[in-house]
C-alpha positions, 0 to 999 in steps of 0.5 A: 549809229551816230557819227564820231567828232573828229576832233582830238583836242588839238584845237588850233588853226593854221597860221593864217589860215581856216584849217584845224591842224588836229582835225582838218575841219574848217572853223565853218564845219567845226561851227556847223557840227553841232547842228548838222544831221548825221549825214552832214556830220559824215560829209565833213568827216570825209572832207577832212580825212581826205584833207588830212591824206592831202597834207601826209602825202604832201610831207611838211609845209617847210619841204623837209 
């Protein structure tokens, strides 16, 4: 079964940073996607549902 994009269309980088703030891939794993193998497509989905986790147990950039 193919690998679902997890991207939402909420394409914007952290400001000054490498990071989609609607998908938690990197521009480099955003690029490679197209022309990753199902298995890689898998590692990046985890890499960035894990990056997401992080940043809701963390709370707010500001600490608010």
């Amino acid at each position: 079964m193919p690998v679902p994009s997890p991207c939402i269309f909420v394409c914007q980088l952290e400001d000054g940073g490498d990071l989609c703030v609607g998908c938690y891939r990197t521009s480099a794993e955003i690029m490679e996607w197209s022309g990753a193998t199902e298995e890689e497509r898998a590692d990046i989905v985890a890499r960035a549902t894990a990056r997401a986790a992080s940043r809701a147990e963390a709370g707010p950039p500001d600490g608010s």
